[in-house]
VOTORTOR-817485 format. One line per 3 residues: number of its first residue (from 1); for each residue y, z, x of N, C-alpha, C. Coordinates in nm, 4 decimals. Each point is the difference from the previous one (the first is absolute). Layout:
<sites>
NUM	Y,Z,X,Y,Z,X,Y,Z,X | ...
</sites>
This chain:
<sites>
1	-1.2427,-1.2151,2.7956,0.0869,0.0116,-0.1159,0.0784,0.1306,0.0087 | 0.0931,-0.0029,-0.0377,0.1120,0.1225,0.0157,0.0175,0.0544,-0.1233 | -0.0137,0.0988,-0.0174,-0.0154,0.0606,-0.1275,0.1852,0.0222,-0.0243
4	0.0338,0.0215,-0.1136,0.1078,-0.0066,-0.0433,0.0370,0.1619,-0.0008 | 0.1015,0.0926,-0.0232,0.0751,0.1342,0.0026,-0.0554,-0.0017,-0.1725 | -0.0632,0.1151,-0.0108,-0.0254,0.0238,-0.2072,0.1267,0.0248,-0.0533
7	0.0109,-0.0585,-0.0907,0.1742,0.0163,-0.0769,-0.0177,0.1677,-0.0902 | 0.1070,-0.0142,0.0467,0.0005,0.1646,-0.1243,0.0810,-0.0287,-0.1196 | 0.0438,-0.1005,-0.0098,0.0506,-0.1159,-0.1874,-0.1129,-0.1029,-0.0199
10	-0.0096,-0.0043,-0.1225,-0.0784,-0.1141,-0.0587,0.0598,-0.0596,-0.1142 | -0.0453,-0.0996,-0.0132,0.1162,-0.1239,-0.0787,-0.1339,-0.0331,-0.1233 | -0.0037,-0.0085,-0.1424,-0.0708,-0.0437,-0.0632,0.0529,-0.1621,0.0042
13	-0.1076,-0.0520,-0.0381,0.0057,-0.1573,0.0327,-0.0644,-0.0988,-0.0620 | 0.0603,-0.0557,-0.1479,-0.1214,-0.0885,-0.1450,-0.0049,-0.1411,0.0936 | -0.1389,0.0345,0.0233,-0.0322,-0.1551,0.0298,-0.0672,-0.0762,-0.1465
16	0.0898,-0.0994,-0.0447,-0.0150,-0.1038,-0.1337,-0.1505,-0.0428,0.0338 | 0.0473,-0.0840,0.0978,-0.1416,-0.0871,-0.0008,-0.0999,0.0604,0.0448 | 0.0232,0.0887,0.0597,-0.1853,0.0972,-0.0017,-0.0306,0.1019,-0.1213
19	0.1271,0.0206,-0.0135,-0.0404,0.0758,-0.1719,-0.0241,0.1509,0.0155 | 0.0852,0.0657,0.1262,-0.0477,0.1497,-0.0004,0.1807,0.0007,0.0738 | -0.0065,0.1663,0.0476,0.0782,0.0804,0.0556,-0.0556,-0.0030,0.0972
22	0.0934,0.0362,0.1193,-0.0518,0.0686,0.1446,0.1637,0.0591,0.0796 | -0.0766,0.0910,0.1212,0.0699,0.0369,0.0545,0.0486,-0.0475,0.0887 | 0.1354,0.0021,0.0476,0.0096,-0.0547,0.1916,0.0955,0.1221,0.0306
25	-0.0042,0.0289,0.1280,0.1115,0.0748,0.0732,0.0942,-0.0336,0.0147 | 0.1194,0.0719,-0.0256,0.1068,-0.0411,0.0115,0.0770,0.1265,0.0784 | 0.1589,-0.0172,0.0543,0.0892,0.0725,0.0814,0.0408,0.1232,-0.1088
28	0.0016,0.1152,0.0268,0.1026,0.0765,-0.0661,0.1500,-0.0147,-0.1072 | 0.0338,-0.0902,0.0966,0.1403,-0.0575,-0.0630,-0.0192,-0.1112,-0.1151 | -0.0948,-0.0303,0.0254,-0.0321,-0.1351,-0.1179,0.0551,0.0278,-0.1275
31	0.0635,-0.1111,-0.0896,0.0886,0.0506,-0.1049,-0.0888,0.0636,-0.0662 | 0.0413,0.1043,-0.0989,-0.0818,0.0589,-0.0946,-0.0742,-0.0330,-0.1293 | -0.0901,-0.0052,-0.0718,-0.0438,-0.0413,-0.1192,-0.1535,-0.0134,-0.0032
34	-0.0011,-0.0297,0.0866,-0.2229,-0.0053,0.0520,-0.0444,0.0419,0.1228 | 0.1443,0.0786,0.0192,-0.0405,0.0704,0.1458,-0.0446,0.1276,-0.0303 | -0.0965,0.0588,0.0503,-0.0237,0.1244,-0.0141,-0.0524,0.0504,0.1514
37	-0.0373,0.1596,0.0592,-0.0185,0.0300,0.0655,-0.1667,-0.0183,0.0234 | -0.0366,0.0271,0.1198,-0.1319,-0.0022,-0.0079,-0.0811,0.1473,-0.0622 | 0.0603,0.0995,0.0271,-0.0440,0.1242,-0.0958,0.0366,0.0204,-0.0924
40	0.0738,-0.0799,-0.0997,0.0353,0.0092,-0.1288,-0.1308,-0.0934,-0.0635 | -0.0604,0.0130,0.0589,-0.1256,-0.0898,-0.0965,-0.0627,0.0212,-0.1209 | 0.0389,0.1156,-0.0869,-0.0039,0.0209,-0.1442,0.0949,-0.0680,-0.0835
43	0.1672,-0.0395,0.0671,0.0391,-0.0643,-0.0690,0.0140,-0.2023,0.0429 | -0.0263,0.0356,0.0783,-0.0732,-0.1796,0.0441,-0.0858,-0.0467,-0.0667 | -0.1683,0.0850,-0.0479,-0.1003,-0.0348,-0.0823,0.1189,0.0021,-0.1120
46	0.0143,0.0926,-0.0943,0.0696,0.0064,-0.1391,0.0776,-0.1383,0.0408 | 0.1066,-0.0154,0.0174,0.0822,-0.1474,0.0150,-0.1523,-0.1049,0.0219 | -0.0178,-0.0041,0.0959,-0.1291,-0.1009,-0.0413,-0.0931,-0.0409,-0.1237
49	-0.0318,0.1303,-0.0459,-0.0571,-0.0118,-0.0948,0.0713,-0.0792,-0.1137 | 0.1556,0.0645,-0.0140,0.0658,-0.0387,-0.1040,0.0302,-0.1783,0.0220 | 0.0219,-0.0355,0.1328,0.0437,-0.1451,-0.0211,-0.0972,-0.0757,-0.0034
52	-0.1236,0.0589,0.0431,-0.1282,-0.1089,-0.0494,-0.0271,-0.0331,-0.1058 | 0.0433,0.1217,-0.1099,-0.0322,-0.0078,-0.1562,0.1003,-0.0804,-0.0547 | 0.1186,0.0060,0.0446,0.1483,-0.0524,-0.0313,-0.0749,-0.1879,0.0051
55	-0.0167,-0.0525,0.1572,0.0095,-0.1363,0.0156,-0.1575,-0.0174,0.0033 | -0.0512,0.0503,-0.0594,-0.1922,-0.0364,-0.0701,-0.0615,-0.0345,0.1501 | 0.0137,0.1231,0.1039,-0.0521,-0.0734,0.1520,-0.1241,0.1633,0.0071
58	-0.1177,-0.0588,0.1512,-0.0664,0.0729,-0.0525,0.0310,0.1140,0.1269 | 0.0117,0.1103,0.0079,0.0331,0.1016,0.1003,-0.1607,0.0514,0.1074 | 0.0260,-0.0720,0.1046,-0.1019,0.0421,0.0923,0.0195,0.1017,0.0984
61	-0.1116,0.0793,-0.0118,-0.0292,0.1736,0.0659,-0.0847,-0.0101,0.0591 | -0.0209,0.0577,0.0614,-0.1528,0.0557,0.1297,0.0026,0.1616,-0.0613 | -0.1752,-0.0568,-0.0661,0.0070,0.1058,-0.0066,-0.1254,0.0882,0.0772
64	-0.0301,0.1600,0.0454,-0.0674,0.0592,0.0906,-0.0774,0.0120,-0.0470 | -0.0073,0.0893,-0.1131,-0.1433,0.0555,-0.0500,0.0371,-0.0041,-0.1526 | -0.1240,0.0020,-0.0914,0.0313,-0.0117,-0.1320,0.0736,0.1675,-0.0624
67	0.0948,-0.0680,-0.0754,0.0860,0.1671,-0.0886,0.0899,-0.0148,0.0556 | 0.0692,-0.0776,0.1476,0.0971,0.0478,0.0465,0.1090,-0.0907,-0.0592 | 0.1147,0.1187,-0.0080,0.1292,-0.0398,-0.0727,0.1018,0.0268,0.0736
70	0.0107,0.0610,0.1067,0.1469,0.0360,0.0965,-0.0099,-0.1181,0.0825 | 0.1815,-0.0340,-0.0386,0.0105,-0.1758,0.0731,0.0789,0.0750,0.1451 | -0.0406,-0.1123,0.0791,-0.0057,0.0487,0.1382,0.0778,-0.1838,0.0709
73	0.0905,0.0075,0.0742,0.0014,-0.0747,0.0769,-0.0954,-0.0241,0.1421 | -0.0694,-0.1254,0.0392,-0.0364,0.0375,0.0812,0.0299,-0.1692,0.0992 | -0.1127,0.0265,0.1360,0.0708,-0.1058,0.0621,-0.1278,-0.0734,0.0517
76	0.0103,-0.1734,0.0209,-0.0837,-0.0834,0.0474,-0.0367,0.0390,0.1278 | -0.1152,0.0503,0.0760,-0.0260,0.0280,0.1375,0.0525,-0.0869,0.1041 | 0.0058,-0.0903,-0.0507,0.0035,-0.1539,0.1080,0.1296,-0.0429,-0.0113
79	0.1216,-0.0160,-0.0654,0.1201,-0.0367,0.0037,0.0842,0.0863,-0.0609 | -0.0030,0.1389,-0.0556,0.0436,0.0785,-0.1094,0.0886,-0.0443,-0.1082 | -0.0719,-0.0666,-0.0643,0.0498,-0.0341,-0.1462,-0.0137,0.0566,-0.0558
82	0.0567,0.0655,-0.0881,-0.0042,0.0941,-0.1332,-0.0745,-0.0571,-0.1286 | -0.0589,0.1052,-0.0339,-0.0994,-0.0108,-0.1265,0.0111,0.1022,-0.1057 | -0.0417,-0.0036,-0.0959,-0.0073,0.0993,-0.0644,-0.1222,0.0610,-0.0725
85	-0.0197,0.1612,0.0085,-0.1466,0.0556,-0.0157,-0.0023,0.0938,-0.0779 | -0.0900,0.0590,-0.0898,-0.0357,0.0462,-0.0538,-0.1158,0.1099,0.0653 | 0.0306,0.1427,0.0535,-0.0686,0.0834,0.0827,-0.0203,0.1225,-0.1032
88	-0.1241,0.0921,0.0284,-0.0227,0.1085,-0.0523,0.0614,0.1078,0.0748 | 0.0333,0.1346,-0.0272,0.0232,0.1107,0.0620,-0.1129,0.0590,0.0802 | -0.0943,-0.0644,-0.0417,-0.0978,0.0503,0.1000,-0.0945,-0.1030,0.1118
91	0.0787,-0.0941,0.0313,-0.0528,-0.1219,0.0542,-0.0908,0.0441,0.1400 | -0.1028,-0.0391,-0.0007,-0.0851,0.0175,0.1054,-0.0281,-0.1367,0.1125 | 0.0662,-0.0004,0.1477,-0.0434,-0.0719,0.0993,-0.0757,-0.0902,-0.0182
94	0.0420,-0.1541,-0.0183,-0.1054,-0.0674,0.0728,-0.0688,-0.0828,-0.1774 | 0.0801,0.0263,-0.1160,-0.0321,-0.0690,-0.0734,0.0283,-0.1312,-0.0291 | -0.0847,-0.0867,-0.0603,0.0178,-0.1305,-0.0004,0.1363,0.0156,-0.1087
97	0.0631,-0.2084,-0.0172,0.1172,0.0222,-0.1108,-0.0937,-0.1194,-0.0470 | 0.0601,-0.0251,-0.1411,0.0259,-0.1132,-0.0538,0.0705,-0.0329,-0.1076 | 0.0579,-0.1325,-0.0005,0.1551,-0.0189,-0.1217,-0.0647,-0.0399,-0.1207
100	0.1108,0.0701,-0.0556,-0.0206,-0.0155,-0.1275,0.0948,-0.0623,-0.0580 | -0.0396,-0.1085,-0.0509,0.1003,-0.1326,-0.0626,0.0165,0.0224,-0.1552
</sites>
């Protein structure tokens, strides 16, 4: 399997029939409106947050350890798909995740 180049844009993306948000990578140039950068990820969560509440969908995070609140883009090991996380400032190696729906 060939792993894909990690995008440095990400595209928010309402999937209806699954009933949440998610991310995909997208080009730089991609028109603007749900494009955001991949290190702008404070205002990617905020926009997320806001259109989940807007169209009643539920916003899924990975999150590291409990307390943590700094949203973090991060990437699928195996094909780099973009996700979105919830990390502490003091994150320590090697911790488990799990989502929180």
């Amino acid at each position: 399997m060939i792993k894909s180049p990690r995008p440095t844009h990400v595209r928010v993306i309402v999937a209806p029939k699954a009933g949440y948000l998610k991310l995909e990578g997208c080009a730089p140039d991609a028109p603007k409106g749900t494009v955001f950068a991949v290190e702008d990820a404070k205002a990617l969560y905020a926009f997320m947050q806001q259109k989940g509440k807007e169209l009643k969908r539920d916003l899924k995070v990975w999150v590291a350890e409990k307390g943590a609140k700094i949203p973090e883009v991060k990437f699928n090991r195996y094909d780099n798909s973009p996700y979105m996380a919830l990390v502490t400032e003091t994150r320590t190696p090697g911790t488990t995740t799990k989502v929180i729906l």
